[in-house]
C-alpha positions as CSV (number, residue, x, y, z in Angstrom):
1,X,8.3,-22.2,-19.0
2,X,5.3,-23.2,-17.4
3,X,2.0,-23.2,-19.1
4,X,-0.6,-20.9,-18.5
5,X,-4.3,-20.4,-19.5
6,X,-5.7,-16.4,-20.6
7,X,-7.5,-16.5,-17.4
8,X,-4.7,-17.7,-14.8
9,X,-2.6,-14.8,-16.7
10,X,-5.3,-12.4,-15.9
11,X,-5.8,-13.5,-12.9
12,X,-1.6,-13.7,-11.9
13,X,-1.4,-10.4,-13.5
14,X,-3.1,-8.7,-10.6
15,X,-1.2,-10.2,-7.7
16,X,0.5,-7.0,-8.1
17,X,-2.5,-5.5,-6.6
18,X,-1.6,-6.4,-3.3
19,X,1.6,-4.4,-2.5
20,X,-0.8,-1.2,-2.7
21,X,-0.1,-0.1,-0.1
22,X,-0.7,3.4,0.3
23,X,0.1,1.0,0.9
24,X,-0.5,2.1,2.7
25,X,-0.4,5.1,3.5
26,X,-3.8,3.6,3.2
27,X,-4.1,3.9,3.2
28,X,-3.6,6.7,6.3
29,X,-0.3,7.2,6.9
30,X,1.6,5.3,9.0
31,X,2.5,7.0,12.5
32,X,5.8,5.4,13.3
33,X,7.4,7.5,15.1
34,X,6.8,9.3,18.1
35,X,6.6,12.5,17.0
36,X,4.9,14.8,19.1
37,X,7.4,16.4,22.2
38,X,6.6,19.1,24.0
39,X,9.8,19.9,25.3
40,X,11.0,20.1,21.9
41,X,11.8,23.4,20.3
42,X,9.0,25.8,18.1
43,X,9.0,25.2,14.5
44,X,8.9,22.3,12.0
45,X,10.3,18.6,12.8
46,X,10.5,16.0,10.2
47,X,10.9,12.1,9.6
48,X,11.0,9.8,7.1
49,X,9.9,6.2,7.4
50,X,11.1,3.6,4.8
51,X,9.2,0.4,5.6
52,X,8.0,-3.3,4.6
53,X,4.8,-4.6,4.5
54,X,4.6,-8.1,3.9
55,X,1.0,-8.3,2.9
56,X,-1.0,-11.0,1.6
57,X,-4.4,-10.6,-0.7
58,X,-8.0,-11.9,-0.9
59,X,-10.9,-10.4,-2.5
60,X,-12.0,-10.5,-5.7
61,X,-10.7,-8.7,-9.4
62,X,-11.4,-8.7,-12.4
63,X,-9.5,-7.3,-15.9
64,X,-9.0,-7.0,-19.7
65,X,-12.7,-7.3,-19.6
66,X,-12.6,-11.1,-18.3
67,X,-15.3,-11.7,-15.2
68,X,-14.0,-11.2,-11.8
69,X,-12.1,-14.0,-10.0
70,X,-11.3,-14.7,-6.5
71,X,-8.5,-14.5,-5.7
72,X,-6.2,-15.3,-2.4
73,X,-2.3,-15.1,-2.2
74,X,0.5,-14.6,0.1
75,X,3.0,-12.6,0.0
76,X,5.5,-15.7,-0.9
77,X,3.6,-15.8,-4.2
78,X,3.7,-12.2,-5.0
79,X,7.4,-11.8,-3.9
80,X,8.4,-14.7,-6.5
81,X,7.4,-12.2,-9.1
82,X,8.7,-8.8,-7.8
83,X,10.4,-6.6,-9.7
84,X,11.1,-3.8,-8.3
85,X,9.3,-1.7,-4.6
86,X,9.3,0.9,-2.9
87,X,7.5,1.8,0.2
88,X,8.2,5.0,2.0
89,X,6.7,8.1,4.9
90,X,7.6,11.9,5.2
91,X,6.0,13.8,8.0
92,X,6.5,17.4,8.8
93,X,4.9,18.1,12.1
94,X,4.7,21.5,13.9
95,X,3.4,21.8,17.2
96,X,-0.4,19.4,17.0
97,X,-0.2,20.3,13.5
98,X,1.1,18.1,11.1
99,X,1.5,17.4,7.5
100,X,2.3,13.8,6.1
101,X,2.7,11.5,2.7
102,X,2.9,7.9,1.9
103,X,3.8,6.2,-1.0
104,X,3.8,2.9,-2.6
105,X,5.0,1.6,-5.8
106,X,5.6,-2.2,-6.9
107,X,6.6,-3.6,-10.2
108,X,6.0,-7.5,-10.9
109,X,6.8,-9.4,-13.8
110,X,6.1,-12.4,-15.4
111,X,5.7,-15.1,-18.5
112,X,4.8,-18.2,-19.4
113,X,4.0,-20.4,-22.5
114,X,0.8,-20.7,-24.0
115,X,-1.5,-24.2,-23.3
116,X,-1.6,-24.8,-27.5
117,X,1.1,-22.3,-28.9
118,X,-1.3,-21.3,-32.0
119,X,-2.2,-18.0,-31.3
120,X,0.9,-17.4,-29.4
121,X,3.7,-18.9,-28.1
122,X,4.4,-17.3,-25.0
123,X,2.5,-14.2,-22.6
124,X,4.1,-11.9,-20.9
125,X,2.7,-10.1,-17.9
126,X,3.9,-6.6,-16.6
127,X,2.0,-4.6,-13.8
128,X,2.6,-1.4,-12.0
129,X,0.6,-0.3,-9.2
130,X,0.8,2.9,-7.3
131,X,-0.8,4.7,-4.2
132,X,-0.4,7.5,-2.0
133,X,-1.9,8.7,1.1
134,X,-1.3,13.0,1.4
135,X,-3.1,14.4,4.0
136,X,-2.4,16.6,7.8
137,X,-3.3,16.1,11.1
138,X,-4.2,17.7,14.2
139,X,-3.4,16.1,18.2
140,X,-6.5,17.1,20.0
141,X,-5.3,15.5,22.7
142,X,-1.3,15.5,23.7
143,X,0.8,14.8,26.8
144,X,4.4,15.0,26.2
145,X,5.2,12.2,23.8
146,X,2.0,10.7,23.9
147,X,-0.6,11.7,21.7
148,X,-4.0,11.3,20.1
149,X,-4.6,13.4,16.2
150,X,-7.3,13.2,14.4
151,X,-6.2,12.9,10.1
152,X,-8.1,13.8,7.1
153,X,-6.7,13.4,3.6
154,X,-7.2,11.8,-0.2
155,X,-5.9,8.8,-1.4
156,X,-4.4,7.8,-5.0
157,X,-4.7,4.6,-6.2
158,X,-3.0,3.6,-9.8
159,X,-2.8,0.1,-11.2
160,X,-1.4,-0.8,-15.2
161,X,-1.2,-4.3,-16.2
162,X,0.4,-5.2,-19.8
163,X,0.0,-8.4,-21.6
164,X,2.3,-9.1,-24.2
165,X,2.0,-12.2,-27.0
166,X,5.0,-13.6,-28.6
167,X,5.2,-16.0,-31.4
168,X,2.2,-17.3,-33.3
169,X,-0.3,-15.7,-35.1
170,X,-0.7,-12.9,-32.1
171,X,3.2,-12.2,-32.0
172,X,4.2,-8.6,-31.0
173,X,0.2,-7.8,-29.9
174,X,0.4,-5.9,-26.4
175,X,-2.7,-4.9,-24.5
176,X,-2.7,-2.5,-21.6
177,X,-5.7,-2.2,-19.1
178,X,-5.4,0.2,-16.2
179,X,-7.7,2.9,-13.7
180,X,-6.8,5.4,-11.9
181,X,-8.7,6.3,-8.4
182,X,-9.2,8.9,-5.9
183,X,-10.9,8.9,-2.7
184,X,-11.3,10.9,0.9
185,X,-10.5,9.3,4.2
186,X,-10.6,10.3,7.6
187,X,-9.5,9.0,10.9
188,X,-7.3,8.8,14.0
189,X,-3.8,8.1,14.7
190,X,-1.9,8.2,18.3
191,X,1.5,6.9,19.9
192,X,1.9,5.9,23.7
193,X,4.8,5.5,25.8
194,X,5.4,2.4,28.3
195,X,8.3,3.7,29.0
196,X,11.4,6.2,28.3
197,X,12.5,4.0,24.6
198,X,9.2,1.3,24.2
199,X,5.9,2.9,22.8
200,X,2.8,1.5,21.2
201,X,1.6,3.4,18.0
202,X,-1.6,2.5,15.7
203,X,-4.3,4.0,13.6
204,X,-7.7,3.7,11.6
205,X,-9.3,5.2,9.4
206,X,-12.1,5.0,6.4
207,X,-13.2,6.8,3.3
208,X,-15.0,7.0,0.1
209,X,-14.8,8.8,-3.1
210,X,-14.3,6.8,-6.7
211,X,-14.3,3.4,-4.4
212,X,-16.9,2.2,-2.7
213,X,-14.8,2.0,0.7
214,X,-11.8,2.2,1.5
215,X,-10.5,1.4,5.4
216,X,-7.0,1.0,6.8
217,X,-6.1,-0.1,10.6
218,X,-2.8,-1.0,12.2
219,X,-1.2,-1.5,15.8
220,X,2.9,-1.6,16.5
221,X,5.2,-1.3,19.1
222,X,7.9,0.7,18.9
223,X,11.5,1.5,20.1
224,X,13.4,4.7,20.1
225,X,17.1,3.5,19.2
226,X,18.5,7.2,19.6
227,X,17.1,10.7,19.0
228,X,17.2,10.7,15.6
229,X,16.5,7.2,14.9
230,X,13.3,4.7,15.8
231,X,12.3,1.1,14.8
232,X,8.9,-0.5,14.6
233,X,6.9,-3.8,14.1
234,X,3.2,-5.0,13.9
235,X,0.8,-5.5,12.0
236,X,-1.8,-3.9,9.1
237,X,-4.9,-4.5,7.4
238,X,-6.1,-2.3,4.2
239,X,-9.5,-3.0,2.2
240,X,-10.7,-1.1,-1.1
241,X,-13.4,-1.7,-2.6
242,X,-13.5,-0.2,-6.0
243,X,-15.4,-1.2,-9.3
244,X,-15.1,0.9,-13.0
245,X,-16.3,-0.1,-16.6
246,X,-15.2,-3.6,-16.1
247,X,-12.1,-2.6,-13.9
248,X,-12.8,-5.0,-10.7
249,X,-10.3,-4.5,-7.4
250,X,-12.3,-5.1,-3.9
251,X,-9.6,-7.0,-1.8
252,X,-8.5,-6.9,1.6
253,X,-4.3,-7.3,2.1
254,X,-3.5,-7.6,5.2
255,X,0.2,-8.6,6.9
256,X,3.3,-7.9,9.2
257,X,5.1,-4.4,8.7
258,X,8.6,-3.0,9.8
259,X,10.0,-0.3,9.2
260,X,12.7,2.4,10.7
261,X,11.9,6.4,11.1
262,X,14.5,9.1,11.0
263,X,14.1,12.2,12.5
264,X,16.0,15.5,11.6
């Protein structure tokens, strides 16, 4: 096992911060698909958009009542340590009105031995960190596929990191530090086509609430494999800034996202 100092611990323990999404979405959710048609029938359409966002982190956090630390990783780093993610979009989308969610969860792990072994032999790190974009939307402007909504909605944020101390004269202690976040956001999402399968999508948006700010903008291009099923790539950059009784997380991640959309 490597060794590994109280404040490197800290400081690896919120890597997992980074996956937020949220996160997307972001986070606003993310408009993958090109889901506005007015040749299609009245009544309700839906999608759902699993997806990968391969972001890296750099900001600065703070934890377990330790000062805040810079910190900047990539996503190489954080993926070394992964547990367990999911990433995921439902839309629901009725004429220019629409309804959408996006969620985020990661699970990373990690341990190491302790520089003198007295107080403990060996720390263990668990966090969890959660966040979920719900909000609607309405195209103010629309031409066929092509269409411009504005979006208002709230966004959760959830983040739980665990130390655990084995051997020595701390063995079995476990601490758990954690916050829990809400704010409102607001913005604009559209999709374009070039052409009959090949379309450009993006968004942006900012808020406030429990965080100072929080912001979200992306830009992908898109291709409509069949009716029912769509593939995107590009690129996404989130920022929060939020700060709570010693609770530090004001980061920017930023990264490459795929993802596929089904429609039904």
């Amino acid at each position: 096992m490597k060794s590994l100092s109280v404040s490197s611990i800290a400081l690896a323990s919120l890597l997992t911060l980074s996956l937020s999404a949220r996160a997307a979405d972001a986070i606003a959710p993310l408009p993958l698909q090109p889901d506005y048609n007015s040749e299609a029938p009245p009544g309700w359409h839906f999608s759902a958009s699993p997806y990968l966002w391969a972001a890296g982190i750099d900001g600065t956090v703070g934890q377990f009542g330790l000062p805040p630390a810079n910190l900047n990783s990539d996503f190489g780093d954080i993926l070394d340590e992964l547990d367990f993610a999911f990433m995921g979009m439902a839309e629901g989308r009725n004429d220019r009105f629409s309804v959408f969610s996006d969620i985020i969860y990661t699970k990373i792990s990690q341990s190491g031995a302790s520089p003198k072994g007295i107080l403990t032999e060996s720390i263990g790190v668990t966090s969890q960190t959660f966040t979920g974009f719900f909000g609607g939307g309405y195209s103010v402007l629309a031409n066929g596929r092509n269409h411009l909504d504005v979006i208002a909605g709230a966004r959760v944020w959830y983040a739980s990191t665990e130390l655990s101390l084995q051997g020595g004269l701390l063995d079995g202690v476990n601490r758990t530090d954690s916050a829990t976040w809400v704010n409102a956001v607001a913005g604009v999402r559209g999709t374009y086509f070039l052409s009959d399968r090949i379309y450009l999508t993006g968004w942006g948006n900012v808020g406030a609430g429990q965080a100072k700010l929080d912001w979200d903008v992306a830009a992908a291009f898109g291709y409509q494999i069949k009716d029912s099923l769509s593939a995107v790539a590009g690129y996404r950059a989130l920022g929060v800034d939020y700060s709570h009784d010693g609770f530090v997380f004001d980061v920017v991640q930023k990264g490459p996202i795929l993802g596929l959309v089904y429609h039904f």
